[in-house]
Each structure stands twice: as C-alpha cells, then as structure tokens.
N, C-alpha and C positions, 0 to 999 in steps of 0.2 A: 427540638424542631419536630413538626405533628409530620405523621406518614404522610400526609397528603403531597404539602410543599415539599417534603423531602422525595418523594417519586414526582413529582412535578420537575423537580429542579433534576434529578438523575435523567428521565427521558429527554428533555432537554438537551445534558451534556452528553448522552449519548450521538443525540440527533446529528450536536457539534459535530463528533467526533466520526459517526456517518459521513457528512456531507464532506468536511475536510479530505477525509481520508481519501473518501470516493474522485474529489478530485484529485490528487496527487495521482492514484493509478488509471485515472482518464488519461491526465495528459503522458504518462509513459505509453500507457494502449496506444492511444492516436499517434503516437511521434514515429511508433512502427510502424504505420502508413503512409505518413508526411515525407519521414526521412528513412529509409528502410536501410542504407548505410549504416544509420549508427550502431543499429543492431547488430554490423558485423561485426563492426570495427568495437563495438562492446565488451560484444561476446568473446575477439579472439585477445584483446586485454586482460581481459579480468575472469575469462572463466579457460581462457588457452582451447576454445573449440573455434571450429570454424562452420559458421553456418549461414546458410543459405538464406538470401533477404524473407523467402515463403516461410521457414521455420517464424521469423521475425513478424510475421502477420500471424502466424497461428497464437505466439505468445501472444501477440497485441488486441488479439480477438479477445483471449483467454482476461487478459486486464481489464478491457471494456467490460467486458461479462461481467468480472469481479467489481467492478466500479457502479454499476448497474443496481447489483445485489446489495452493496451498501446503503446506494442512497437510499433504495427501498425498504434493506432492513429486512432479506430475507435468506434465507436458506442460511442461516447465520453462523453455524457452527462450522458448515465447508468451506463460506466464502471468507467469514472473518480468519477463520486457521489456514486457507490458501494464501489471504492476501499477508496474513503476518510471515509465513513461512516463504514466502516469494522474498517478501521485504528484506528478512532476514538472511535469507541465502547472500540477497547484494552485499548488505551490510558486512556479511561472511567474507565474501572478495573484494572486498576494499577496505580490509583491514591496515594494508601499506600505508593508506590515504590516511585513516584515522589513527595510524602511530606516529604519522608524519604530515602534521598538518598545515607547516610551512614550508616542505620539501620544492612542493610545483606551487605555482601563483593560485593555482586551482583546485588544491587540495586541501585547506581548511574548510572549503564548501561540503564538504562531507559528511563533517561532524552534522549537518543539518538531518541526514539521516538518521540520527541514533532517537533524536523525542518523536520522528515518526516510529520508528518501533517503539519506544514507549508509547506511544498511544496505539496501536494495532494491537499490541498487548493488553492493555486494557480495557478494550474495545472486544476482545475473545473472551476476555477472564468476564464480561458484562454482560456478556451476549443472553444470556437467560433472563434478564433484565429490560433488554431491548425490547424496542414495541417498533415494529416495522411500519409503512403507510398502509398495507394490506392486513394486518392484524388487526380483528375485531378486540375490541372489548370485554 
C-alpha cells in the first residue's frame, strides 16, 4: 500500500473514531442537564458517593468540552487521555455488570462499553497521527 492511500485511509479512520467517540461523550455531557438525577442516582451506585445534581453539570460541562475537542481533533493528548481515563474509571465500576452479564435484564448492555475503550485506546495510542479540522498542513 503507497504512503499516500495508507495516511488517507488512517486520517479517515481516525476522523471515524473522533466523531463516534465525540458523540457518545455528548450524549452522557448533555444527559447531566436533561436528567440531572441520574447522576446522583449513578454516582451513589457505582462510585458509593453522594453528590450533588451541580457537581453533575460540572462533570457534564467537562464531557461536552471533551466531546468538543474530539470532534475538532484538538488538544489531543489531554482530551483523548481525559476521555479514555473518564471511560475507563466507569468501565472500572461496573465491573459487577460485566462479570455478570445476565444477572439484571440490564446488564449484558455493558459489555457495550468495553470496544468503546478499545477505541478511546486507540484513538490516544494515534493521537500523533491525528490531523484535527484546525490543523494546517
């Protein structure tokens, strides 16, 4: 394969993986505003804290932002290592869910999380490779 088509086709799969990604951490940012409950009711499941709906718009700010930075494809090395290390903390606390994936009616939806951190992973490990929409030539 000549370098050309092969950085063609990687910016590309990058882009994919920008834009996907980017949405997934919109719709968690925005759902802290929409539904500011679930954030409590989240947080005191699966991380045993209790906080306040305002913490849950700060995180939710902090998503957007990061959802932001993806689609653009900038500041890559703190948003793409925020968003995998965010991703992965959840994945961290619902470990129950993913050793028990028929336990609740609702718990084999979990597993859907794990090829999002494979990609957020790969998407960090690329990041030098990225070519943002603000990046010149």
């Amino acid at each position: 394969m000549k370098d050309e088509t092969f950085n063609r086709a990687l910016s590309r799969a990058l882009l994919a993986l920008r834009i996907t990604l980017g949405v997934f951490l919109l719709q968690w940012g925005v759902e802290k505003f929409v539904v500011p409950q679930n954030t409590v009711v989240i947080w005191s499941f699966f991380y045993g804290l209790n906080v306040s709906p305002i913490l849950g718009y700060v995180f939710g700010a902090v998503e957007i932002a990061l959802a932001v930075c993806l689609f653009l494809g900038t500041f890559r090395t703190v948003a793409y290592g925020a968003a995998l290390s965010l991703h992965a903390v959840s994945m961290f606390a619902s470990w129950r869910q993913l050793l028990d994936p028929w336990g609740d009616p609702a718990n084999h939806l979990f597993i859907a999380g794990v090829p999002v951190l494979g990609a957020l992973v790969a998407l960090f490990l690329l990041r030098h490779w990225d070519r943002g929409i603000l990046d010149r030539e």
